[in-house]
N, C-alpha and C positions, 0 to 999 in steps of 0.2 A: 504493500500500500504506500509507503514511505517514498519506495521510486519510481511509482506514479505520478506522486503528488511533489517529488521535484523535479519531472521532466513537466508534466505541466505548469509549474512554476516557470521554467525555462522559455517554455514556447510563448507563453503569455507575456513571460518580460520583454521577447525580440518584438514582439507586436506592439507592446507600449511603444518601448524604447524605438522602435525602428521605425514607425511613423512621429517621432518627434522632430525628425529635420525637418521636415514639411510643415507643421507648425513651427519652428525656428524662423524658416524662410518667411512666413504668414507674417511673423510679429515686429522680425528686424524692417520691414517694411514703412513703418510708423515710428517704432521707436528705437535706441541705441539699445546696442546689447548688453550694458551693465543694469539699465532699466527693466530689459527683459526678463534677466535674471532674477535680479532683485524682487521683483514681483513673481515670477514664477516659484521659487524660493519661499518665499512670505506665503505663496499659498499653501503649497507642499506643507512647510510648518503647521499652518494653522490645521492642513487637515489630521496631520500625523496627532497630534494635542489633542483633537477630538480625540482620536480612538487611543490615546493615554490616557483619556478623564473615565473611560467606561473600562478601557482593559485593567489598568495599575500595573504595569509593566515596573519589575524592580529594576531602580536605577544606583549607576556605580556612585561609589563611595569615597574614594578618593581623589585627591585632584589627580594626579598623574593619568586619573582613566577620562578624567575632564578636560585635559591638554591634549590628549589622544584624539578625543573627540574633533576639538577643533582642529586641529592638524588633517584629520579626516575628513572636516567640512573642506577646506581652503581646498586639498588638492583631489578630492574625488568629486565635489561641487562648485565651487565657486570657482575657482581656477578653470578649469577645462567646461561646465558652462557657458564660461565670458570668452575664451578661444574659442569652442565654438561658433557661436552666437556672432562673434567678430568674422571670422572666418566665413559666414556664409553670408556676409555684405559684398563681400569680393569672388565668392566659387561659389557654383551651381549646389543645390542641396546633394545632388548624386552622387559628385566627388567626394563631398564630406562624408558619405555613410563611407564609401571605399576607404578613404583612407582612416576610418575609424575605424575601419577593420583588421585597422595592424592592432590593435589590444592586446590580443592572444598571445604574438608574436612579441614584443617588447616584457608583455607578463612572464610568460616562458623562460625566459632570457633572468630576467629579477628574481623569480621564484628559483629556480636551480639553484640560486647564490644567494639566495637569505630562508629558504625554508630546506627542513630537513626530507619532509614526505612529501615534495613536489619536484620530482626532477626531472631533468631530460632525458625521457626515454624515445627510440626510435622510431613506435608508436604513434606517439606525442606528435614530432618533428613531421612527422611524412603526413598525418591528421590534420594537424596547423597548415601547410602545405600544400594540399588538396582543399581545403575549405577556403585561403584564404584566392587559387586560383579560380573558385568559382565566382568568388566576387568580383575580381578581374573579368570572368569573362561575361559576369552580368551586366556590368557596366563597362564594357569596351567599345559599344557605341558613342560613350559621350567622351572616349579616350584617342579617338581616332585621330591624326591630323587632321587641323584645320577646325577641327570643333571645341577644340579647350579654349575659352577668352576666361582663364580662372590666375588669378596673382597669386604670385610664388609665397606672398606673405601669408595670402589668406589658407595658402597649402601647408605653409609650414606651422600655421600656429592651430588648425584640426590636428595634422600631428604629437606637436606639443602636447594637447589634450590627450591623445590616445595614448602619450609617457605618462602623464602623469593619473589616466586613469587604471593604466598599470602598473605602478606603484603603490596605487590607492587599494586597490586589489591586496592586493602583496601585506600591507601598512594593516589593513581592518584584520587580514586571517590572524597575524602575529599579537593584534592589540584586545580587541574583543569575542574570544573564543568564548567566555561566561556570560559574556550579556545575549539578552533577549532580544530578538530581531528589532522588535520595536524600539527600546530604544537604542539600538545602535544605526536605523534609520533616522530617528527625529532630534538628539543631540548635535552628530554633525549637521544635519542641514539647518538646526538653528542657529547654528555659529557659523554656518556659511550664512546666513543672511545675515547676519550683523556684519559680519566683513564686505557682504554686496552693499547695503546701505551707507557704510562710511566711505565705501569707495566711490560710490555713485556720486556726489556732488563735486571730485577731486577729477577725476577722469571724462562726465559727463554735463558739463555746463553752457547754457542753464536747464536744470531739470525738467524734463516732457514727462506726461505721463500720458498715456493712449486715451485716443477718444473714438477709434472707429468700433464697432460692435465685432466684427469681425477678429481683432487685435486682440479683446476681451475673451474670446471664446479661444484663442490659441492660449494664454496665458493659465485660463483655466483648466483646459487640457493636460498641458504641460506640467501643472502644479501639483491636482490632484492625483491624474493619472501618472505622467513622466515623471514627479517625484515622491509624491504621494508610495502610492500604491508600490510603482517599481520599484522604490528603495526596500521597503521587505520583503518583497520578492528577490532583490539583488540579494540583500545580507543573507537569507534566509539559503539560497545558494552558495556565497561564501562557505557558510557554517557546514551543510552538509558536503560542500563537493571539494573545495579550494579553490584557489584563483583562476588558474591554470583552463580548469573545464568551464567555473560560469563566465568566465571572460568570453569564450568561445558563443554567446549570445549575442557578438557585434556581429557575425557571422551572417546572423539571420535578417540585420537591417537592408540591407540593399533588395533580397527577396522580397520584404513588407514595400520597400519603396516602389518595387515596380507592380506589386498587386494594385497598390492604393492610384498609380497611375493610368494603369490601366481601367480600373473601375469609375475614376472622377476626373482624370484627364484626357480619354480616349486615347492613349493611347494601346498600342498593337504587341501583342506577344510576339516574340520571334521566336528563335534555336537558342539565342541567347538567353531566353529565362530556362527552358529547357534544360541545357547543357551545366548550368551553373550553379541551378539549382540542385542536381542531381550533385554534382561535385561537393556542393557546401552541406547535405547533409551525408552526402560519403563519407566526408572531412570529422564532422562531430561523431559520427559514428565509430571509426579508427579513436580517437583522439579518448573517449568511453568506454571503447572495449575490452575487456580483460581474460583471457581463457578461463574457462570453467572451473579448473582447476585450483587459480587463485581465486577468483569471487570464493568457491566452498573456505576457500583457507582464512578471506578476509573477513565471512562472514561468521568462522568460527572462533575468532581472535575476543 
């Protein structure tokens, strides 16, 4: 029941998460992306606090679990958020989900050398590998000469974002193994919004805040769904899988982006959702798989 209930964790976070650029791209259209944040964040909070006033979710006790916290807001939230968000003023949302699908890759890489039960196995490497070629060739139409008009900057700081959400990765398995999903979702991102809101007036002046209805309806999305909700589902993954495997959920964003396009943007399926799709859950499936042998062994431990 248990590994039911974290592969559907899994699939439901790529569908959050993986139609958030498209609302990303929705919201930077009105307003700056520390604003976007900021408010996106401030909602997330508010909804995660509801369901800590009905759950009572035990919270840590020390500061050193309370500096964690925020260390965990700044670079699994706030940080790579605001790259984002920056990032997709200058490159198409399509590019961004690609290159946010180095996650796995850069996680991989961090995890080998700061955790003991997550290392480079061949497995792993050839899994990473096949998944992250399906993303390439899902989006090799918008990679083809002649159709990238995307700045180098706005590529390199989605990148940025996908180091430091592998890191953040990495950072939460080491720091909160005893806490409750819940709150090791609604601590850092309520310290990621204090840090979005002091930053906001310093980086974004004079302060806008949105007024089209549409703007409204991304942010809300974004809040309760893309951070709301997907934050326990993210940690909730951490805890049982490690970095390593829930990372491998960037995987599945570029798939969500061309469903959603295909549905509300007319456009057309080719070989390339076909092909890519087939690869990127090949890729997760190598990357999970274990011979039978070890699952009975792991599972008698």
């Amino acid at each position: 029941m248990n590994r039911w209930k974290d592969w559907g964790a899994f699939w439901l976070l790529g569908l959050i998460w993986g139609s958030s650029f498209l609302w990303i791209h929705v919201a930077v259209q009105e307003i700056g992306p520390f604003m976007l944040v900021a408010l996106r964040v401030l909602i997330g909070a508010l909804g995660l606090a509801l369901v800590a006033a009905v759950a009572r979710p035990a919270l840590p006790r020390t500061p050193r679990t309370y500096l964690a916290m925020a260390v965990l807001g700044l670079i699994n939230t706030a940080l790579p958020f605001v790259l984002i968000s920056w990032g997709e003023t200058r490159i198409p949302s399509s590019l961004a989900s690609i290159l946010n699908g180095t996650v796995p890759l850069f996680t991989i890489l961090i995890a080998h050398v700061a955790l003991h039960d997550d290392r480079i196995t061949l497995p792993r490497v050839l899994g990473l590998a096949v998944g992250f070629a399906g993303v390439v060739v899902l989006l090799s139409k918008d990679l083809e000469p002649g159709t990238i008009h995307a700045s180098l900057l706005g590529q390199g700081a989605v990148i940025l974002a996908a180091v430091s959400y592998a890191g953040a990765s990495v950072f939460a398995r080491t720091q909160i193994r005893n806490l409750a999903p819940l709150a090791s979702a609604m601590l850092p991102l309520i310290a990621a919004d204090l840090f979005m809101w002091l930053a906001l007036p310093v980086f974004e002046s004079p302060v806008r805040f949105p007024r089209l209805p549409l703007t409204w309806v991304a942010l809300v999305w974004l809040g309760l769904l893309g951070s709301c909700i997907a934050y326990l589902l993210y940690f909730h993954l951490i805890r049982q899988w490690g970095p390593t495997r829930s990372t491998m959920v960037t995987y599945v964003f570029p798939v969500v982006g061309l469903i959603l396009g295909i549905l509300f943007l007319n456009e057309h399926a080719d070989w390339r959702l076909m092909a890519g799709s087939a690869l990127i859950v090949a890729g997760i499936g190598v990357v999970n798989w274990r011979p039978r042998r070890a699952a009975v062994q792991s599972a008698a431990k």
